[in-house]
C-alpha positions as CSV (number, residue, x, y, z in Angstrom):
1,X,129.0,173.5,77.8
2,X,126.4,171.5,79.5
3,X,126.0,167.8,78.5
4,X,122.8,166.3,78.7
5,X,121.6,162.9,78.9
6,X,119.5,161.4,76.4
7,X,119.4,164.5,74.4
8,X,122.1,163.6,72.5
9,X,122.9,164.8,68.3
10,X,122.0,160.9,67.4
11,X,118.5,159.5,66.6
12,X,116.6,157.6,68.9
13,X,117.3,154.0,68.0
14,X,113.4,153.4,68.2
15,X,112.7,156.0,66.0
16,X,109.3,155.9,64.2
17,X,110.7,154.7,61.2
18,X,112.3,151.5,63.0
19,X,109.0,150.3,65.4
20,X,106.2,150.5,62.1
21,X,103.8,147.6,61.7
22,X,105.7,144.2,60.0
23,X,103.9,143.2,57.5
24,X,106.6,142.5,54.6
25,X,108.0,139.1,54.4
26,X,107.0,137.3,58.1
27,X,103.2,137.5,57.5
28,X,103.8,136.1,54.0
29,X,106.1,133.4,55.9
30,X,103.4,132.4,58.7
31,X,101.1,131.9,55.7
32,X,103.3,129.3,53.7
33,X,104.1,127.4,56.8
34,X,100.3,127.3,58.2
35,X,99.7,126.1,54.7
36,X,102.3,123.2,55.0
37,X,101.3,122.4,58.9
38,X,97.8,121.9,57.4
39,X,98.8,119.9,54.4
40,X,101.3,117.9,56.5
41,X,98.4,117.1,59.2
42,X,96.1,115.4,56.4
43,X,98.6,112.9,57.1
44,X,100.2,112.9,60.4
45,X,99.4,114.7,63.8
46,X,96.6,116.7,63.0
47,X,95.7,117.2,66.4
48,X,98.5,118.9,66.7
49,X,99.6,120.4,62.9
50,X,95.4,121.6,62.4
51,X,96.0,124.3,65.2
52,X,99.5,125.4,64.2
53,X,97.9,125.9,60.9
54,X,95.0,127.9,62.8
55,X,97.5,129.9,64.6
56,X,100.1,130.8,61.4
57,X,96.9,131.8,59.4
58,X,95.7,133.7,62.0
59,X,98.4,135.9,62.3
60,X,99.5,136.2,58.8
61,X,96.0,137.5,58.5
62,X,97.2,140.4,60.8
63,X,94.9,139.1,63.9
64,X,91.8,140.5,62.4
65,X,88.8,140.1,60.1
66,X,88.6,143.4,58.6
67,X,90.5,144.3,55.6
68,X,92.2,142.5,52.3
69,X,93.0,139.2,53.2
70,X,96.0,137.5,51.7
71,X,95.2,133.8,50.3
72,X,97.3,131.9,51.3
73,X,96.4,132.9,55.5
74,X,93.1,132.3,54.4
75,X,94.0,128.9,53.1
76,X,95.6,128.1,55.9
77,X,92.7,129.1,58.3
78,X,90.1,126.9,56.7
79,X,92.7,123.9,56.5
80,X,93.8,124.3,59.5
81,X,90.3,124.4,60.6
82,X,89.3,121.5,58.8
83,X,92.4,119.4,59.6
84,X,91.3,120.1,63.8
85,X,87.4,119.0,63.0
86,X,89.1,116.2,61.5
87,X,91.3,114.7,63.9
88,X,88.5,115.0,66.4
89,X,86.2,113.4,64.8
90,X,88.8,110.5,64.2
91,X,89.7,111.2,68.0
92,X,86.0,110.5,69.3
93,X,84.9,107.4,66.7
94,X,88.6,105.7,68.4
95,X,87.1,106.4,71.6
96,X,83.4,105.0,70.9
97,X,82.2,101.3,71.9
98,X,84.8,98.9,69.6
99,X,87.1,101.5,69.5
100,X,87.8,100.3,65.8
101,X,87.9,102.9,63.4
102,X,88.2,101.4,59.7
C-alpha cells in the first residue's frame, strides 16, 4: 500500500464549512462597541473615540453600502461621524486668534 501525502481519510481542516463569511456575533460586537466609542467621545477624546466609532461601524456594516444594514453599525457610523466633525471643529476654534473656546 502506497501512502500519500495530503490525501489522507481526514477532512481538510479548512474545509468550506470552517472558512464561510463571519457574520454572527463579531459584527454585532463591532457595532455595540462603535456605539460606546461614539457615546464615550461626546465627552472625552473624540478625536480619537469619533474614528474608532467610524471604523467599528464600518465593519460591522460588512465594508459595504449595499444590502440590510444593521442599526446599531449605522448608529455608530453617523456618531462616529459626527463626534470627528465635532472635535475638529473644537480643534480649529482652539486654534483661532484668542485661542479661547467658551
Amino acid at each position: 500500500m502506497m501512502v500519500s501525502f495530503g490525501q489522507g481519510t481526514r477532512g481538510n481542516p479548512r474545509s468550506r464549512g470552517r472558512t464561510g463569511l463571519r457574520n454572527g456575533p463579531d459584527r454585532a460586537t463591532l457595532a455595540v462597541a462603535g456605539v460606546v466609542c461614539a457615546v464615550a467621545g461626546f465627552f472625552v477624546l473624540g478625536i480619537v473615540l469619533g474614528p474608532v466609532a467610524l471604523v467599528c461601524g464600518w465593519l460591522a456594516m460588512g465594508r459595504t453600502w449595499a444590502g440590510p444594514r444593521p442599526a446599531p453599525a449605522v448608529i455608530a457610523l453617523v456618531l462616529g461621524a459626527i463626534d470627528t466633525l465635532l472635535a475638529l471643529v473644537w480643534l480649529a476654534g482652539a486654534a483661532g486668534p484668542g485661542g479661547a473656546v467658551l
